[in-house]
N, C-alpha and C positions, 0 to 999 in steps of 0.2 A: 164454287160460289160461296160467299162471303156472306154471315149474315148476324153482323153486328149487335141487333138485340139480344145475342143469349152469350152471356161468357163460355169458357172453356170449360166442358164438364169434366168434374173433377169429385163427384159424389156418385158414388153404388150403393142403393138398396138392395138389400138379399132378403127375402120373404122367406124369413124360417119359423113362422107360428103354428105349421098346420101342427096337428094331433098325430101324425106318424103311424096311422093307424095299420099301413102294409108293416111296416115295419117291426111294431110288437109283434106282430102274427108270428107263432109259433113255427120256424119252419125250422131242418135239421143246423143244430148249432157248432156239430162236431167241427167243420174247419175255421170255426172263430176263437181267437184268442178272449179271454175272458173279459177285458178291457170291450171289447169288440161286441159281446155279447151284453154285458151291459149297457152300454148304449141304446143296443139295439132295442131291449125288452122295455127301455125307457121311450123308445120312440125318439129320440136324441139324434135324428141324422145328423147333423151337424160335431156331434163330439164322436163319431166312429172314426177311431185310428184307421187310416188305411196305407200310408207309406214310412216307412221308419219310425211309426208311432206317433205320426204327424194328421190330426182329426181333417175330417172333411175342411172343417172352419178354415183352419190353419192356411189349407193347400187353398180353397179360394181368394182368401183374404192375400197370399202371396200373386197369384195370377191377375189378380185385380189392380195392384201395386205394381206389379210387373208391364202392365198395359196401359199403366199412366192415371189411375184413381186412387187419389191422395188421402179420400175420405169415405169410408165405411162405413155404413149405418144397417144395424140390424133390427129387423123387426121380429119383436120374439111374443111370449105374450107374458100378463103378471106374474104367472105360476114358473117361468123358468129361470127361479133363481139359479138352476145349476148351471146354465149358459151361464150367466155372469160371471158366476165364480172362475168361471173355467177360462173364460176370455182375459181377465185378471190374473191368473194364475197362468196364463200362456204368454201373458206380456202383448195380447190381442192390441190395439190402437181401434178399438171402433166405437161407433154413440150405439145408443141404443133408442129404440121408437116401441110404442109399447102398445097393442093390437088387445081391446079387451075380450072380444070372441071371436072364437075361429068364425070369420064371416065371409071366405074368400078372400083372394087376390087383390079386389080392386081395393076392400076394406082395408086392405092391409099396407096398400100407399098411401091410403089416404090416412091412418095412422105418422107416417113420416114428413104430413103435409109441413109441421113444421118446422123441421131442420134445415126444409127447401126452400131459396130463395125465389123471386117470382120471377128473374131473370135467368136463371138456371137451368140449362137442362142437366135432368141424370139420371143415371141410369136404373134399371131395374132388372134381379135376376132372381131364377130359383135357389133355392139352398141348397136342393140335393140334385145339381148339376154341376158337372164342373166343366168350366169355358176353356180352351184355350188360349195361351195368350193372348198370340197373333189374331185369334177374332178378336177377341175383345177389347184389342187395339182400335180395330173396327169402327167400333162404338167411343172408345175412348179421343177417336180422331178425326170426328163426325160434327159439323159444326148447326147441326139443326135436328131434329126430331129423326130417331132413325129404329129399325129393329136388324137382328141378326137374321137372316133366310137361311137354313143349311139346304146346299144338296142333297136330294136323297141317297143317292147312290154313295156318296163321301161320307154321309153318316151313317150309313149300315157299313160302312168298311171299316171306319176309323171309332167305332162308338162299339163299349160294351152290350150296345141297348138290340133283341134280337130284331129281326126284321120283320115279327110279324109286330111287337109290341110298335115299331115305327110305322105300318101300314096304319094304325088308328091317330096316328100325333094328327094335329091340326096342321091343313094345307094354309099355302099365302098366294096371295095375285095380285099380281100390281100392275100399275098401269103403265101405255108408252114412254113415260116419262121419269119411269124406275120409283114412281109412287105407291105407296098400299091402297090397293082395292078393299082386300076383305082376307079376314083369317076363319078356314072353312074348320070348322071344329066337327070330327067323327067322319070327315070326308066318305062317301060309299063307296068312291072310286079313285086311287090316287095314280098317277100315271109317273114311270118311270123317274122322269125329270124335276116333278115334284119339288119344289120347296119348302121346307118343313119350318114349322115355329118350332123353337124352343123354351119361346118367354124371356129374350134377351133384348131388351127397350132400352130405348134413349129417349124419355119424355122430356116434355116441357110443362109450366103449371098447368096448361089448358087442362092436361089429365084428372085435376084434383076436380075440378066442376063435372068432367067425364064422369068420374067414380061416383059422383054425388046425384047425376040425372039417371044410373040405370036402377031397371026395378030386380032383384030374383029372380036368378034361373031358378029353372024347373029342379036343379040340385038345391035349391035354398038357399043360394050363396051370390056374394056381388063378384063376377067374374073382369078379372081385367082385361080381358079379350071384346067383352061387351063393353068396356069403356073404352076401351080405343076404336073400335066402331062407332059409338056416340062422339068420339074427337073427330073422326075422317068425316061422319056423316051431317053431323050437325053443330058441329063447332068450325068447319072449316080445316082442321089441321093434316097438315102435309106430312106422310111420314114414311120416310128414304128404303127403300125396303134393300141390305147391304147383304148379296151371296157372298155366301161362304163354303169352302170345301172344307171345314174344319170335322173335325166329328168333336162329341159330349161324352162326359161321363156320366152314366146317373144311377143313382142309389135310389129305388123305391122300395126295396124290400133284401132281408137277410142276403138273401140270394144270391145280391147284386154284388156284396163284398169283395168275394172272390176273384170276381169278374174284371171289377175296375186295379185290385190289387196284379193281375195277372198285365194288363194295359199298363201302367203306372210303371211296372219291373221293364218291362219287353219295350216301351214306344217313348 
């Protein structure tokens, strides 16, 4: 189905402002290269070398390009001059969107409101995940409001991420018509078949007025989980819910290094 009001999306937001706080955590350094370990103690996920010397940044920003998003935009915050330098010094092609307090997710699209046009969708991802291509083709070849659904069973296979840390990810439910229901955030009970969020969207502007109507979680943050709720619930927005048997990579902490570096050699 065809739907002529939203051009070809062709821009990816990547939410790399948080404080990295797993990350400085002191955990054992020994199988990190130095490069590796500073990063790490800067809370820097994004500049950790993890394949031939090639950062987190690098391998997204090529998988992103690889699945057809022509334009990159980083939301970092004021204090990371050293992303810049480094995105320059990489020969990176990305804008940058400038998030003044870590204030959550949804705060931090809504930082990029302006680079976006009001006919455009595009996309939104984590920084310390890494998509595959073929999903994020997905999304790249998606002609309306969409998010990525992983299998569960596909993503405890294919993802460095263990399976219990995947029993707490946030569930999805969509309706007869392959629509979003609801993203169940800490689920009690996930059942085998399970659809997992990852945080991998294909918005449209509706989301910026979303960001702008919720109040604080109970974390003290604007979650963009609660504003695409506020789009299904009370803006009316339709949003394609697209399974995937892909798995992720994700870097939350020192730990994770090794883990995606071992995937990255072997898959």
């Amino acid at each position: 189905m065809n739907h002529p009001e939203w051009a070809k999306p062709t821009k990816a937001v990547i939410l790399a402002r948080g404080l990295g706080t797993r990350m400085r955590a002191a955990d054992d350094d020994a199988s990190l290269t130095p490069e590796q370990a500073a990063a790490a103690a800067a809370g820097l996920k994004t500049l950790v070398p993890l394949a031939n010397g090639k950062t987190l940044l690098e391998l997204t920003v090529s998988n992103l390009k690889a699945a057809g998003f022509t334009e990159i935009i980083l939301v970092i915050g004021p204090e990371h001059d050293e992303i810049r330098s480094r995105c320059a010094e990489l020969g990176l092609d990305v804008r940058f969107a400038v998030q003044e307090k870590p204030l959550g997710t949804a705060d931090a699209v809504l930082a990029a409101e302006d680079l976006i046009a009001t006919h455009e969708l595009f996309a939104v991802f984590n920084s310390d995940n890494l998509y595959p291509v073929d999903a994020l083709k997905k999304l790249a070849e998606s002609d309306r409001p969409s998010m990525l659904a992983f299998e569960r069973q596909a993503l405890i296979e294919k993802s460095n991420i263990p399976e219990d840390r995947i029993a707490k990810f946030a569930t999805v439910e969509n309706d007869e018509d392959g629509n979003l229901l609801a993203v169940i955030e800490k689920p009690e009970h996930v059942k085998p078949d399970a659809l997992i969020s990852m945080n991998a969207w294909l918005f449209s502007a509706k989301i910026f007025e979303a960001c702008r109507s919720i109040t604080l979680s109970p974390r003290g943050e604007y979650e963009i989980t609660a504003a695409v709720e506020y789009a299904v619930n009370s803006l009316g927005e339709k949003i394609a819910v697209l399974r995937t048997q892909a798995g992720v990579l994700d870097l939350s902490s020192r730990a994770d290094i090794e883990s995606i570096e071992i995937f990255l050699h072997h898959f």
